[in-house]
N, C-alpha and C positions, 0 to 999 in steps of 0.2 A: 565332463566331471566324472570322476572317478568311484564307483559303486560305496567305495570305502567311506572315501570324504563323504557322500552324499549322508550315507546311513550317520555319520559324525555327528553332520549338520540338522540332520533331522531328529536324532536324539536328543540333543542341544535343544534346541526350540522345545521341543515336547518336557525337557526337564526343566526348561526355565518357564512355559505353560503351567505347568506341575505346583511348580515352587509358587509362582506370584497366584494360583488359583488357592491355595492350601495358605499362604499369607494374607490376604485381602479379603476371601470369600469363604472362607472356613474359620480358622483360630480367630479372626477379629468381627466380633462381634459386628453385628450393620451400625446400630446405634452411634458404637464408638466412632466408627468409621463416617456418617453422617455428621457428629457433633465437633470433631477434628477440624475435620475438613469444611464446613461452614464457618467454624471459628477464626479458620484460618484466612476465610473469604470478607471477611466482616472487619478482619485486622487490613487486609488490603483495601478493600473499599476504605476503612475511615481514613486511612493515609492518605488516599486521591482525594475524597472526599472534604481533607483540612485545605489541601494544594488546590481542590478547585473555586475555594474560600478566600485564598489568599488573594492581596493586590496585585494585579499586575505590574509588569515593568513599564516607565513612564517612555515612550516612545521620540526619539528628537525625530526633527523634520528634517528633509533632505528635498533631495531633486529628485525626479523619477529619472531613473535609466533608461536606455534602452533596452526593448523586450525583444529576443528572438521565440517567435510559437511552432511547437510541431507537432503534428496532429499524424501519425500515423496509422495507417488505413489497411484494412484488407476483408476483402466480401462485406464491405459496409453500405451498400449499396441503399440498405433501409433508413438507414442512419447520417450519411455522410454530407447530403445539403443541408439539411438541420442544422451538422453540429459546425459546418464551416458559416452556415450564416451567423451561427449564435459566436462564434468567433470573431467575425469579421464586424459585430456589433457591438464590442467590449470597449466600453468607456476607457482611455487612456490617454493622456495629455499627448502623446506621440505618437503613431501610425507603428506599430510594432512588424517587424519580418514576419511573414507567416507561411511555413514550409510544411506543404504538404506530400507524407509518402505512400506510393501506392504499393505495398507492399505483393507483384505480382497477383492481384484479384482476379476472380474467373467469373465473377460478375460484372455489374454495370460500374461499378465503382469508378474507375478512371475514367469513364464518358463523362460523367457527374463534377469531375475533379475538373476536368479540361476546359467543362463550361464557366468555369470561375476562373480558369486561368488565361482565356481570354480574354473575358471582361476586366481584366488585370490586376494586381494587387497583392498575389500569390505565385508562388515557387512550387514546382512540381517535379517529385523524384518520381522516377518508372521506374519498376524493381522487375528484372526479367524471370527473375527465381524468385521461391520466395525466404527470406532473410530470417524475420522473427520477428517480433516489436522489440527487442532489443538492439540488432543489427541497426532497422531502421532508423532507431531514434540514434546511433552513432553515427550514422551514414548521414543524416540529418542535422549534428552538432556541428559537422564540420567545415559546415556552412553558415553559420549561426552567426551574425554580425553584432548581438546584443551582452549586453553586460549579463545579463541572468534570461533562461531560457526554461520560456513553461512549455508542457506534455503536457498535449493534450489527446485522449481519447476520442478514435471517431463515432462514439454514440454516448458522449457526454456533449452539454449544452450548459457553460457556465454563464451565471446572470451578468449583464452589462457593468456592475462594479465590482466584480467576483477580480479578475485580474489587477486593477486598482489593489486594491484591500489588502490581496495576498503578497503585492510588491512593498506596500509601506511597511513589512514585519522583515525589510532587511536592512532596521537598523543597526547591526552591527557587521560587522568586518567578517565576523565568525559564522553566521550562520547562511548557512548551506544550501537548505532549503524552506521553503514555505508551504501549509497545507491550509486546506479547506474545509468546511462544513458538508461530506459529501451526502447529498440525497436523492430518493428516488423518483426517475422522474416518471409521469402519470403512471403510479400502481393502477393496474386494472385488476389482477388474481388475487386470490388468499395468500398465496405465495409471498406476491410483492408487496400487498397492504405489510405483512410482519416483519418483513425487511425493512419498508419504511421505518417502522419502530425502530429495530434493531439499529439500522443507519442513525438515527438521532442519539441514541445512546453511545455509539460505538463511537462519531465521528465528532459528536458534539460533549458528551462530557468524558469521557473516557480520554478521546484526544486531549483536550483540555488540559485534563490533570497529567498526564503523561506529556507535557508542551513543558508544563511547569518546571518539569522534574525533567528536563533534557530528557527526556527517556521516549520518545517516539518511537517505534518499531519498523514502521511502515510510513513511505510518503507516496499516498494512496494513485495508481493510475491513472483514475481517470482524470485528477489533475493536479500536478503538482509545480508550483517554480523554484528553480534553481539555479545556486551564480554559477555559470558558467566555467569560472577558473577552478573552484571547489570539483567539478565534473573531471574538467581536464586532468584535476591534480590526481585524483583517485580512479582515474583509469575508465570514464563513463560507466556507462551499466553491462553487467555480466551476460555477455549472449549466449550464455551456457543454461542459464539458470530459467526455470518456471517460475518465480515470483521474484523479478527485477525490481521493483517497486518495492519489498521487504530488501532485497540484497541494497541496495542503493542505498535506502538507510541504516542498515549495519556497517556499511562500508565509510560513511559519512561519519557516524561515531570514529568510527577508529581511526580517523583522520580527523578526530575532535572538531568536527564542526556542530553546529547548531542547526536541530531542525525544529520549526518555530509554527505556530498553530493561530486562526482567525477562525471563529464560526460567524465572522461578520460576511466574511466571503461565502458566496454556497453555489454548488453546480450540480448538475444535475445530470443522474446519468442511468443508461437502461440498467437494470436486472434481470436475474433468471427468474422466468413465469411460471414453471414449474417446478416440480419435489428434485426429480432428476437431473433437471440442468442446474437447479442450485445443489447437489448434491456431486457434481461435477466438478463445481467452482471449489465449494468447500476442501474439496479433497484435494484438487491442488495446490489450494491455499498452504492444508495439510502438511503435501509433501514438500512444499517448498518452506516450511518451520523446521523440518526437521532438517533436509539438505543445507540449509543455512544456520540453522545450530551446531551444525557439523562442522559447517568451514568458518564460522564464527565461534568458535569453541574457547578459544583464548581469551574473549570478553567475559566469560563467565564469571561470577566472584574479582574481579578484578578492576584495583580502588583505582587505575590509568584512567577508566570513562567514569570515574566520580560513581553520581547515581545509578549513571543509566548499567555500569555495570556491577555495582554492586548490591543492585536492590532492582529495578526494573525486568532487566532482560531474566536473571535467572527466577522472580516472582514468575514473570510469564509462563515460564514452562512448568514452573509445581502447580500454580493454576488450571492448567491445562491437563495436567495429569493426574490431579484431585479431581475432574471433573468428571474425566474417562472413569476413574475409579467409582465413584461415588453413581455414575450413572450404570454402569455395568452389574453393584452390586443389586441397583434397585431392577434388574433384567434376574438375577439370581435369586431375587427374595421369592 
């Protein structure tokens, strides 16, 4: 880069520093800034709040499809019997595919895999590189023999009616995918006990009300089902991307499908034990909101996705940005 551009670029930043520091932190009073920005939290909550009120939609019965499951893997070596017994345990009128990827591990992982693939019952991909959890779970699709295909993480452990549950919410034609009640499984730290918390709020009513309102953001990792032709249509998950999981549901909007919510289902799956590893997660949570507000930019304000774009996704981000503010000024007081 060019000395010139550099110094450009560097003034740039420091004058837009400058400007939001002298806007936010100085001329606007904390107070105002405070009673705003809660006003405006209080106006979102009670919206969710009526939607998580309302009746649901009456459910018709059907036949259970076929499930294809794919559980892919890498250095899970702690984790990976667990989470294929608790797989291989799932209540389901029919004997679902279950495809498991080793995404190149440099641990035990694939010894672990192999011993269940003898015993029979399961499909095993050997990855000689390693691909991604995205790669994987395409390389993995295109084996998939079922009408709708759950992802599954290898240190999640969904309860035995957890996949039942999350198939009967596709009763329509429209929707896309299915999600779960996700919780923590054995918190031992301070860390994970407030996670716990946070997971109940987050996946259990927040979900909820955001199910209501088609407005889902995220059809969370560690386990989500989906119809397969919906996949197909929309090009599977972006192997470019650090948060596939949020991409897959933007992506699924804009291809107007429906992504639909149970907290009857619930699965269970590790967290980070400590400040730093969940400060890790966090952050590329992070950056994968913002890389995806990027290449999802066109939903914004935009009455084509109904709610989800005209009130949902862009709430998301002024919430998120009143927070940063509001938290920052309480670092300046």
């Amino acid at each position: 880069m060019k000395k010139s551009v550099f110094w450009t670029l560097a003034l740039s930043v420091a004058a837009l520093a400058i400007a939001l520091f002298y806007l936010f932190f100085a001329s606007i009073p904390y107070y105002v800034i405070f009673i705003t920005a809660n006003f405006f939290f209080l106006y979102v909550a009670v919206v969710y709040l009526l939607k998580y009120w309302e009746a649901e939609e009456v459910k018709k019965k059907f036949e259970y499809p076929r499930v294809s499951i794919i559980v892919p893997a890498y250095n899970s070596g702690k984790s990976i019997v667990k989470s294929i017994e608790a797989v291989l345990a799932l209540d389901y009128p029919s004997k679902p595919q279950l495809i498991v990827v080793n995404d190149a591990s440099k641990d035990d992982t694939l010894g672990k895999i192999m011993k269940f693939k003898k015993a029979g019952g399961i499909e095993v991909i050997d990855n000689n590189k390693n691909k991604g959890k995205a790669a994987s779970l395409n390389q993995a699709l295109k084996l998939c023999s079922g009408e709708l295909v759950a992802c599954i993480d290898s240190d999640t452990y969904p309860a035995p009616d957890a996949l039942k549950k999350m198939v009967e919410q596709f009763y329509d034609k429209r929707v896309g995918a299915s999600i779960a009640l996700v919780c923590v499984s054995e918190p031992k730290t301070f860390v994970q006990k407030v996670q716990e918390i946070e997971y109940f709020v987050a996946f259990g009513f927040w979900h909820t009300c955001l199910a209501r309102l088609n407005g889902l953001l995220v059809t969370p990792g560690p386990m989500s089902v989906y119809r397969k032709k919906a996949l197909e249509e929309i090009g599977g998950f972006d192997e470019k991307n650090i948060t596939e999981d949020m991409e897959i549901a933007l992506n699924l909007h804009q291809h107007n499908y429906k992504i639909v919510c149970t907290t009857e289902a619930k699965i269970y799956t590790e967290v980070p034990a400590t400040l730093p590893k969940l400060f890790k997660q966090r952050l590329r949570w992070s950056r994968g909101k913002i890389f995806n507000g990027k290449k999802y930019f066109h939903m914004l304000f935009n009455s084509k996705y109904n709610d989800f774009g005209k009130f949902v996704y862009p709430i998301s981000f002024v919430v998120e940005f009143l927070s940063l503010v509001v938290v920052a000024r309480i670092f300046f007081l």
